[in-house]
ZAVEXGU-181272 format. One record per residue (C-alpha): residue in one letter; x, y, z; residue number from 1. Coordinates in steps of 0.1 Angstrom, whole numbers, m for minus. Layout:
N
REC:res:east:north:up:n
REC:A:X:Y:Z:NUM
...
REM end
This chain:
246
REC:res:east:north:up:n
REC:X:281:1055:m468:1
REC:X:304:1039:m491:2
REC:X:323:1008:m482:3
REC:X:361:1013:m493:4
REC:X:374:981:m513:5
REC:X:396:963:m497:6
REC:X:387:929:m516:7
REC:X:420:922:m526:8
REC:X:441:938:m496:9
REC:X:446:905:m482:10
REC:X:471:878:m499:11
REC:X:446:850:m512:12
REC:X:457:813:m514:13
REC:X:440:814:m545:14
REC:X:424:840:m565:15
REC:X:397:830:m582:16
REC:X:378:847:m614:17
REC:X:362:880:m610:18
REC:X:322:880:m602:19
REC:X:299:911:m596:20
REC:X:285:892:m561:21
REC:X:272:906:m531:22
REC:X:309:916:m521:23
REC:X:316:935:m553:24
REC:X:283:950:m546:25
REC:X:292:964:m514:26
REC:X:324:984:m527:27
REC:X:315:985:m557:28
REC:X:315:1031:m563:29
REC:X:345:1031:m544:30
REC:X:363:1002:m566:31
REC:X:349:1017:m599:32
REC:X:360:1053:m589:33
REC:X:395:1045:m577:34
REC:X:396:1021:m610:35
REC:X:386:1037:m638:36
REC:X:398:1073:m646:37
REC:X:375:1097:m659:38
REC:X:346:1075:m646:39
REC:X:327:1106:m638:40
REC:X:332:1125:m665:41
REC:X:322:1092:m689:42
REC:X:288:1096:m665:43
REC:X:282:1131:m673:44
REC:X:290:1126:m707:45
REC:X:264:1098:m712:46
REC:X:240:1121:m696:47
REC:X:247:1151:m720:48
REC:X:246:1125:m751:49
REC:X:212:1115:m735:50
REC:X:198:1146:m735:51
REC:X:210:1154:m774:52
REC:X:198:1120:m787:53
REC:X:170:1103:m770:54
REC:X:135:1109:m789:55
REC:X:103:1106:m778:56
REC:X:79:1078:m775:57
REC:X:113:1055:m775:58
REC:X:130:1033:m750:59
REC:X:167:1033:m737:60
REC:X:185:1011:m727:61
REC:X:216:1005:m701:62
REC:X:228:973:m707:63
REC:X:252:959:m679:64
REC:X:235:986:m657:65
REC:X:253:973:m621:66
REC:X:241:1001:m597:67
REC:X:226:1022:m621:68
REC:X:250:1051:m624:69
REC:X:245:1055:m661:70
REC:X:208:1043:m659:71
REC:X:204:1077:m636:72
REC:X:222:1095:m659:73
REC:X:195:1087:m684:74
REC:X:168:1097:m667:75
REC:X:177:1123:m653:76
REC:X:183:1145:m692:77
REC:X:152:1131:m703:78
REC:X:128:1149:m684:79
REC:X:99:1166:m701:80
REC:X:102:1141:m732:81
REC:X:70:1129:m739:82
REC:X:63:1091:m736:83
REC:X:105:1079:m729:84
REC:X:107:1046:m710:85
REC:X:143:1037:m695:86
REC:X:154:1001:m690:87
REC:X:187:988:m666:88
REC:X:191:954:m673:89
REC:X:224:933:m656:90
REC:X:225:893:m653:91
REC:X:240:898:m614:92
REC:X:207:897:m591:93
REC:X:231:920:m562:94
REC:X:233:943:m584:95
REC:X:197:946:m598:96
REC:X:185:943:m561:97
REC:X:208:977:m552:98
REC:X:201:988:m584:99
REC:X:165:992:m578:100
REC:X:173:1005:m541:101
REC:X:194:1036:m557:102
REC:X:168:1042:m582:103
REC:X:142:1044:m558:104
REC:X:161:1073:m540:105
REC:X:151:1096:m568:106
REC:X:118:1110:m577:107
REC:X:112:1115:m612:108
REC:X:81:1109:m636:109
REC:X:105:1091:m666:110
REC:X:94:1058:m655:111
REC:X:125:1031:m651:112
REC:X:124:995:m653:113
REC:X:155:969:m637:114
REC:X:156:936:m650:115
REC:X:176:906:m639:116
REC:X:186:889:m676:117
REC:X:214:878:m699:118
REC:X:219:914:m720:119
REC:X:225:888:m748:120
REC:X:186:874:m743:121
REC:X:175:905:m738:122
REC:X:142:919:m763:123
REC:X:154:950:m773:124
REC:X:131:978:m797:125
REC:X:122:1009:m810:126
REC:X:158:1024:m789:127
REC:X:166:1062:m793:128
REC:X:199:1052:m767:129
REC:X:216:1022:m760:130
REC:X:245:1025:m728:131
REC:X:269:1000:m725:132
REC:X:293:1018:m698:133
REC:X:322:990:m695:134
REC:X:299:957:m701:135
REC:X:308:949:m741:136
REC:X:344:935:m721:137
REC:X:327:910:m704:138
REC:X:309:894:m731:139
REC:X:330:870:m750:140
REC:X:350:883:m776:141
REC:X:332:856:m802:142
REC:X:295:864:m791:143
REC:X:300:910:m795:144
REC:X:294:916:m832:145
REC:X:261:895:m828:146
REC:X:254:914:m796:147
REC:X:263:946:m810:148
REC:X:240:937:m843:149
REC:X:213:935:m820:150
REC:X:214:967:m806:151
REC:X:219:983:m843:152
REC:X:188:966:m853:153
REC:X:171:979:m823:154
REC:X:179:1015:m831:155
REC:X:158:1040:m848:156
REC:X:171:1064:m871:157
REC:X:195:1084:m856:158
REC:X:191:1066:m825:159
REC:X:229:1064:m809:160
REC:X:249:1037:m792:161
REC:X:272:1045:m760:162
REC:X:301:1026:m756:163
REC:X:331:1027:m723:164
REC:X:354:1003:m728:165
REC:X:393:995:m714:166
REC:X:407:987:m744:167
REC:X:445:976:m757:168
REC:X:471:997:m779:169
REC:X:481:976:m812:170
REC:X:516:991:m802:171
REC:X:530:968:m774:172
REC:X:554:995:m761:173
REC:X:524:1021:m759:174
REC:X:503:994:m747:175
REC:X:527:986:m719:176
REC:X:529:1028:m709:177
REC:X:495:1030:m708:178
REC:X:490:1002:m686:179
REC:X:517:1013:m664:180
REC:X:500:1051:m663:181
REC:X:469:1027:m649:182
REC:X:487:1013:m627:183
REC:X:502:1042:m611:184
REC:X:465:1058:m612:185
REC:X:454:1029:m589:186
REC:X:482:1032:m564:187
REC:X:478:1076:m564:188
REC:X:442:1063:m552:189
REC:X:457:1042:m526:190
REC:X:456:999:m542:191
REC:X:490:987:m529:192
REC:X:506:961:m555:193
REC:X:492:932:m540:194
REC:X:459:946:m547:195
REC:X:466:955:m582:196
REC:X:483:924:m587:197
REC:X:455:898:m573:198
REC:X:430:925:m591:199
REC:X:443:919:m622:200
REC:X:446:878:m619:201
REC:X:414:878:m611:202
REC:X:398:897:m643:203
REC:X:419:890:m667:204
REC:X:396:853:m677:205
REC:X:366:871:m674:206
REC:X:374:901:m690:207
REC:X:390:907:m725:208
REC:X:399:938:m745:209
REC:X:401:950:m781:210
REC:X:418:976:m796:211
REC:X:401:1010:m807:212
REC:X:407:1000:m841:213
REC:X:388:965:m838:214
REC:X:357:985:m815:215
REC:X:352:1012:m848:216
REC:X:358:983:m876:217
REC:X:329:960:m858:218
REC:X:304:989:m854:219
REC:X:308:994:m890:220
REC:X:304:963:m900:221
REC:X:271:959:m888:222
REC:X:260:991:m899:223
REC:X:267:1020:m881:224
REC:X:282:1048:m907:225
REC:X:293:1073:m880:226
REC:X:315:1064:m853:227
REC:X:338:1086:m830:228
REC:X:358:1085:m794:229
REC:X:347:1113:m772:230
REC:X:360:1110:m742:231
REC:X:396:1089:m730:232
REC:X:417:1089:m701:233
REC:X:451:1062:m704:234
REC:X:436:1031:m718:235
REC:X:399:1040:m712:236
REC:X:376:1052:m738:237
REC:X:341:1063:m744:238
REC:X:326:1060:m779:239
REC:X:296:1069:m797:240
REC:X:281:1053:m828:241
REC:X:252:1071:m844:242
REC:X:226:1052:m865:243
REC:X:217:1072:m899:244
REC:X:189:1087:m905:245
REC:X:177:1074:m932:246
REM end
């Protein structure tokens, strides 16, 4: 069963930067679901993009897996494709170590690997799909277009990269309504304002946002020609970026 979070419930004497430990592990669906509206839908999205774009005898990657949500997601559209390997990989060993214990709860012959590393070490090749489902926000904002080269690289033609993100309005007064609309998502789903408040001292180091118009001017700059938001909700969005054919 589900823990409930209730990390930050509790006034702290100091709140220190977010980390994906053993405690964030524990809460971590019912933080992420109570957090981020439209997560499901963003799953079953990345699912149904899976199905339409992974190719055979090809890897795919989820890159920031956590619990392997999205890494399921994957697997579970690819059935039936011959020779498809899937790959998790996150730097936090909790999560790979519950990672591996959800996976394991699912039969299926699409053979999935989790890996404890860096995603920016990472070897990454001969990709039909590349997930990152809210990781590219964590990385710092300096060290992404190199990141994000390497996973173009990686691609084959018209392979496709999957990107969540929270991201910021370049209009401060829309920026401030849709943070607002956040806010009041969080406390619908019962944070109180302490919670939000500590919540978002405690992320806001470790976790920096661009604006939709940065996110579409990187990917094509390193190469991707076609680029498009599919899904948002307030100041969430999922993109795709599809590698050309040619």
């Amino acid at each position: 069963m589900t823990k409930k979070d209730s990390i930050f419930a509790e006034p702290l004497p100091q709140v220190s930067d977010f980390v994906f430990d053993q405690t964030v592990v524990e809460v971590f669906p019912d933080m992420i679901n109570r957090s981020v509206p439209g997560y499901q839908s963003i799953l079953q999205g990345i699912g149904q993009l899976t199905k339409r774009f992974a190719q055979a005898n090809s890897n795919l990657y989820d890159l920031g897996c956590s619990l392997g949500a999205a890494t399921l997601a994957m697997r579970q559209n690819v059935a039936g494709l011959n020779d498809v390997q899937v790959f998790g990989i996150d730097n936090s060993p909790a999560m790979v170590e519950r990672c591996q214990l959800h996976l394991s709860g699912y039969r299926s012959d699409v053979p999935v690997t989790v890996r404890c590393e860096d995603i920016q070490q990472s070897e990454l090749a001969n990709a039909s799909v590349v997930v990152m489902n809210f990781t590219l926000q964590f990385v710092p904002p300096e060290q992404r277009q190199a990141l994000l080269q390497k996973i173009y690289d990686s691609l084959k033609p018209g392979g496709v990269l999957l990107l969540s993100e929270k991201f910021r309005s370049a209009d401060d007064a829309m920026n401030d309504l849709l943070v607002d609309i956040h806010h009041e998502f969080k406390r619908a789903n019962g944070y109180s304002e302490l919670e939000i408040a500590q919540k978002r001292a405690a992320i806001e180091n470790v976790m920096r946002i661009d604006t939709l118009d940065t996110h579409h001017q990187r990917l094509r700059d390193i190469g991707f020609s076609h680029t498009q938001v599919w899904f948002q909700c307030y100041n969430f969005a999922a993109m795709l970026a599809v590698k050309d054919n040619s």
